[in-house]
C-alpha positions in Angstrom: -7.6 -50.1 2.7 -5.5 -49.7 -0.1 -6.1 -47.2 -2.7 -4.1 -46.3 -6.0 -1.4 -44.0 -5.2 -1.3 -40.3 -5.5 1.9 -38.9 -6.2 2.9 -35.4 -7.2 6.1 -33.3 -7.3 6.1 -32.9 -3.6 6.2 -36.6 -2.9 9.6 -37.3 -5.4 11.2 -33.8 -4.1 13.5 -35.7 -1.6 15.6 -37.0 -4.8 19.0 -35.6 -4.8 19.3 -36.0 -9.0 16.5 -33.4 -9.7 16.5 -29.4 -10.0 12.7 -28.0 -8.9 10.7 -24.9 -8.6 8.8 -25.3 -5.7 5.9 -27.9 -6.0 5.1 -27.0 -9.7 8.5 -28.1 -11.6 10.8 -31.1 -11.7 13.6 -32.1 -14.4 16.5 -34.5 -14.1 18.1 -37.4 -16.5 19.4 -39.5 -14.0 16.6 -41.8 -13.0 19.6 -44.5 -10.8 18.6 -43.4 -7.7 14.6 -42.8 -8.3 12.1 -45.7 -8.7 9.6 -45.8 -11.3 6.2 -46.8 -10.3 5.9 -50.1 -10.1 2.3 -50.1 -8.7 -0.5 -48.3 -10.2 0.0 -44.4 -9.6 -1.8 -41.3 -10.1 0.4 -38.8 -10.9 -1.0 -35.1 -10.2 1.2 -33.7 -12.8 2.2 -33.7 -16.3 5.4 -36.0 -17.6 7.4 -35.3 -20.5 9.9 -38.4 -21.2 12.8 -38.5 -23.9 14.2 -42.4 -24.1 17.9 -41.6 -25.1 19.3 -44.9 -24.7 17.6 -48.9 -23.8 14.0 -49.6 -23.1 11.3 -49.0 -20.8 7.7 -50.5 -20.9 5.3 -48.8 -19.0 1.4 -48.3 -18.4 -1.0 -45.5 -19.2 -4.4 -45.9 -18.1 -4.1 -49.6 -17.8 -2.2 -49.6 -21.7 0.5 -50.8 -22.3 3.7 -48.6 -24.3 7.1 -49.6 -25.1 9.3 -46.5 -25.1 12.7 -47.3 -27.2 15.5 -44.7 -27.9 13.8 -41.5 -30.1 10.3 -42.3 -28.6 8.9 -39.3 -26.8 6.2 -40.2 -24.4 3.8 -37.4 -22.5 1.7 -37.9 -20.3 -1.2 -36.2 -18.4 -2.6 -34.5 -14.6 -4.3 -37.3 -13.0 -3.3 -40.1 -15.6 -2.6 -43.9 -13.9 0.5 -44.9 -14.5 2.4 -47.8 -13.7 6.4 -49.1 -15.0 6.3 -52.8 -15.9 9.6 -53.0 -17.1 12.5 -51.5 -17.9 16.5 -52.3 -19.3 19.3 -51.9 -17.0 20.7 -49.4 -19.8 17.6 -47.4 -20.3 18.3 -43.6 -20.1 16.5 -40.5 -20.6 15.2 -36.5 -20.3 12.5 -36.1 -18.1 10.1 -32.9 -17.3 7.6 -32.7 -14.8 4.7 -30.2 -14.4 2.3 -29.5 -12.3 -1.2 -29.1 -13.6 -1.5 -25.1 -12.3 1.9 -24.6 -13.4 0.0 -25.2 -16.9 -3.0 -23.6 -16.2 -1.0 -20.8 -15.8 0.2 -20.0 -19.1 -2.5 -21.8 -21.0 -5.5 -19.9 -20.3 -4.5 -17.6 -23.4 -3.3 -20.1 -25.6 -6.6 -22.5 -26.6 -5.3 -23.2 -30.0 -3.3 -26.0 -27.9 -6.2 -27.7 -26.5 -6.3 -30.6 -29.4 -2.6 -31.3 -28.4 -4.7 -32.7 -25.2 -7.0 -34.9 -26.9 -4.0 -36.1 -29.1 -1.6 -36.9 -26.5 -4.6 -39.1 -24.5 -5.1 -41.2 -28.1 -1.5 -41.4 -28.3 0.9 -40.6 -25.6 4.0 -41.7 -27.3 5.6 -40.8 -30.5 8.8 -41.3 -32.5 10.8 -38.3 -33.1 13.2 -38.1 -35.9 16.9 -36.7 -35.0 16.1 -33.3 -35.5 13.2 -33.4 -33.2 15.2 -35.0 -30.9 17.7 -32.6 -31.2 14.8 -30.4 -30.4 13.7 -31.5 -27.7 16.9 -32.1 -26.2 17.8 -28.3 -26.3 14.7 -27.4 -24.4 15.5 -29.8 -21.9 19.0 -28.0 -21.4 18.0 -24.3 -22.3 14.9 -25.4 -19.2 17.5 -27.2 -16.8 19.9 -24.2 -16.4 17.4 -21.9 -16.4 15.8 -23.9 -13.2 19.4 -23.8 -11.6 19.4 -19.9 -11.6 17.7 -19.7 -8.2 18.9 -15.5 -7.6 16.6 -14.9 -10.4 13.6 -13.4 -9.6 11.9 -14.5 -13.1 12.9 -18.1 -13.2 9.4 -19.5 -12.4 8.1 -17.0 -15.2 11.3 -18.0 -17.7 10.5 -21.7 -16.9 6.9 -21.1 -17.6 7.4 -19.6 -21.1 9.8 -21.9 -22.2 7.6 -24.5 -21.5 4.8 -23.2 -23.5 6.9 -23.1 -26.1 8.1 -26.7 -26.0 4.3 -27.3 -26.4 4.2 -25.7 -29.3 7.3 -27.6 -30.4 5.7 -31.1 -29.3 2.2 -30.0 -31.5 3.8 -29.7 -34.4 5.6 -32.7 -34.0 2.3 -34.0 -33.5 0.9 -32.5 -36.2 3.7 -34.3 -38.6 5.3 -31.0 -38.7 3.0 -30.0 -42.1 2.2 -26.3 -41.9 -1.4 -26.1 -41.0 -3.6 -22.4 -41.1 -4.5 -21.8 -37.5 -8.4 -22.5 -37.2 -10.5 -20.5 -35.1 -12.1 -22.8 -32.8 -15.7 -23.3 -33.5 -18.4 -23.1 -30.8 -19.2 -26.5 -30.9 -15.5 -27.1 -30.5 -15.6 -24.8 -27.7 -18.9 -26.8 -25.8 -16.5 -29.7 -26.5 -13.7 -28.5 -24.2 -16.2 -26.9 -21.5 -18.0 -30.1 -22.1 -14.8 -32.0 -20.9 -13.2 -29.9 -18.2 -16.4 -30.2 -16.4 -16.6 -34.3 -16.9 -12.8 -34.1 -15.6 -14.1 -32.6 -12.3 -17.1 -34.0 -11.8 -17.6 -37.9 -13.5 -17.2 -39.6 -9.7 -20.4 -37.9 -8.7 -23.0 -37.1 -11.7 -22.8 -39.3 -14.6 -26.3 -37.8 -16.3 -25.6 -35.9 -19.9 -28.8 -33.7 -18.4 -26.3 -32.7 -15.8 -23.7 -31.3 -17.5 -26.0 -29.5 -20.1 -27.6 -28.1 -17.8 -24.6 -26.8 -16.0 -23.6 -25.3 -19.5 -27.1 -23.9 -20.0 -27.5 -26.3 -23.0 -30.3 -28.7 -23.9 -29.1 -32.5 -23.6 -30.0 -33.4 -27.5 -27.6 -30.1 -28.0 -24.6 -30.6 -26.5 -24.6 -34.7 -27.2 -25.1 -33.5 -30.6 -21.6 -31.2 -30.9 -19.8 -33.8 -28.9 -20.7 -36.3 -30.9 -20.0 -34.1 -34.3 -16.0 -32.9 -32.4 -15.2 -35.7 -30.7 -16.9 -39.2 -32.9 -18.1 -40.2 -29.2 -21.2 -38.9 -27.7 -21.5 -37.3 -24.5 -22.9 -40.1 -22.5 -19.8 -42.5 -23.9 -17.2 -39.8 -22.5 -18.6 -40.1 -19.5 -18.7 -43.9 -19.4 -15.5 -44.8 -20.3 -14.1 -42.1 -17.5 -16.2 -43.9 -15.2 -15.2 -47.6 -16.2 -11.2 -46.6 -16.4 -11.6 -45.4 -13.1 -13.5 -48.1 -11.7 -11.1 -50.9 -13.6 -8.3 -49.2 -12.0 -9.6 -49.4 -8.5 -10.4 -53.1 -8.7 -6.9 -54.2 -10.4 -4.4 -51.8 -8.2 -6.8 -51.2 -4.8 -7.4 -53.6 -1.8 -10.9 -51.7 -1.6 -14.5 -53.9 -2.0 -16.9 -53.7 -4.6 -19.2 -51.9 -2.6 -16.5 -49.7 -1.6 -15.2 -48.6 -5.2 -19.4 -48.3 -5.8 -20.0 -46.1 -3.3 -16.4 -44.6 -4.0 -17.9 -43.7 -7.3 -21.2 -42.6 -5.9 -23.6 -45.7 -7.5 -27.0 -46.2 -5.7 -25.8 -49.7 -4.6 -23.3 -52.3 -5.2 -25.7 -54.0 -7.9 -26.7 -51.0 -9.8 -22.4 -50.7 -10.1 -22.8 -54.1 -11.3 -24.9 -54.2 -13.9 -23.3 -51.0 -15.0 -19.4 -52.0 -15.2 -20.8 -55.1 -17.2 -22.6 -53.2 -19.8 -19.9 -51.7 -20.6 -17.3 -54.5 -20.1 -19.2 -57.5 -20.7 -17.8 -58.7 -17.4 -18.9 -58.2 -13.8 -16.5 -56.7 -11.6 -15.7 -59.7 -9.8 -14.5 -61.1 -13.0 -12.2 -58.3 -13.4 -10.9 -58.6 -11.2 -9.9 -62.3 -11.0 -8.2 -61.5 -14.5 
């Protein structure tokens, strides 16, 4: 049985080109000697990419991007990802790190959270030559930083620069406009609770009664501040984490129907279904064949 791939900074620590810190951070700009996915691949870690030079097309969650030079492309923990092609000249910055590398320094800093939500509605943007510039002096600051291995502090030094290349990459996001920092609301707070606990849990409970419950929150209550944050409602964040994951399985997995249903914990193969064409308008068979 063939499953989509799980890769994480571990598996690609055998390549020669790249500096690390342990498991939790990789960066190199010489990508001749290390294949891109070309399969379907989970990466368990976060990607910063810089195109400097040619052209690389790649998937995100089954979508398709086309990075060219000045297009800065981040993606996600647990994101599919998959190269489809790529120019013989195409060159560029890469960063790689690890979800609790994150987690570590992001706790304190929640005013970051929407860079989240932008980044998954659009994971690739095109930076003008100052914010290249930008970017491309973190990536150097970052990479002899990483090759200080004496230091005691590196993994701490690493850590805050990269919070404050986040920063950098949210106001590029944010058009670079200055903004008045908004305290987040407490809707907007059951919104990210709301989400982190989808994240975890989606395979196994797909009830909004669930989740508000867990959250000690009526159901009409917390699909109400979803819907108000987000535009989607609670039950639709849910379902389309469900039916990415589920498309996924059946275009990059050797595994059955019944086996991606009971994979993601349906009563039976035709309850998975009637479900996945609901919501696609096709039946997973058909999905497949595409």
């Amino acid at each position: 049985m063939k499953n989509i791939k799980n890769v994480d900074i571990a598996t690609i620590r055998r390549f020669p080109a790249m500096d690390f810190i342990g498991n939790d951070f990789a960066i190199f700009d010489n990508i001749g000697d290390i294949p891109l996915f070309g399969y379907p691949t989970r990466l368990n870690a976060s990607c910063l990419t810089l195109c400097m030079k040619g052209y690389c097309k790649i998937r995100i969650n089954l979508k398709e991007h086309e990075l060219t030079e000045g297009v800065l492309v981040v993606t996600l923990p647990e994101q599919i990802l998959q190269q489809v092609e790529r120019s013989d000249d195409f060159t560029g910055v890469f960063i790689v790190v690890s979800g609790q590398f994150i987690d570590d320094v992001l706790p304190t800093v929640q005013q970051l959270f929407p860079l989240f939500f932008m980044i998954k509605e659009q994971p690739c943007v095109r930076l003008n030559p100052e914010q290249m510039e930008a970017v491309q002096e973190y990536y150097s600051f970052l990479q002899k930083k990483v090759k200080l291995k004496d230091n005691p502090f590196r993994k701490e030094i690493t850590q805050g620069l990269i919070l404050s290349l986040f920063y950098e990459i949210y106001s590029i996001y944010q058009g670079n406009e200055p903004t008045v920092r908004k305290v987040k609301s407490r809707k907007e707070d059951l919104f990210e609770r709301f989400v982190r606990a989808i994240t975890e849990s989606y395979k196994q409970e797909r009830s909004v009664a669930y989740y508000a419950d867990k959250m000690f929150l009526t159901a009409k209550h917390l699909s109400t501040a979803v819907k108000e944050v987000s535009g989607k409602t609670a039950g639709e964040w849910i379902d389309s984490l469900v039916i990415l994951e589920a498309k996924a399985l059946l275009k990059s997995s050797e595994m059955s129907i019944q086996e991606i249903s009971d994979e993601l914990h349906f009563a039976n193969q035709s309850f998975f279904g009637k479900y996945f064409k609901h919501h696609t308008g096709m039946s997973p068979k058909e999905y497949r064949k595409q």
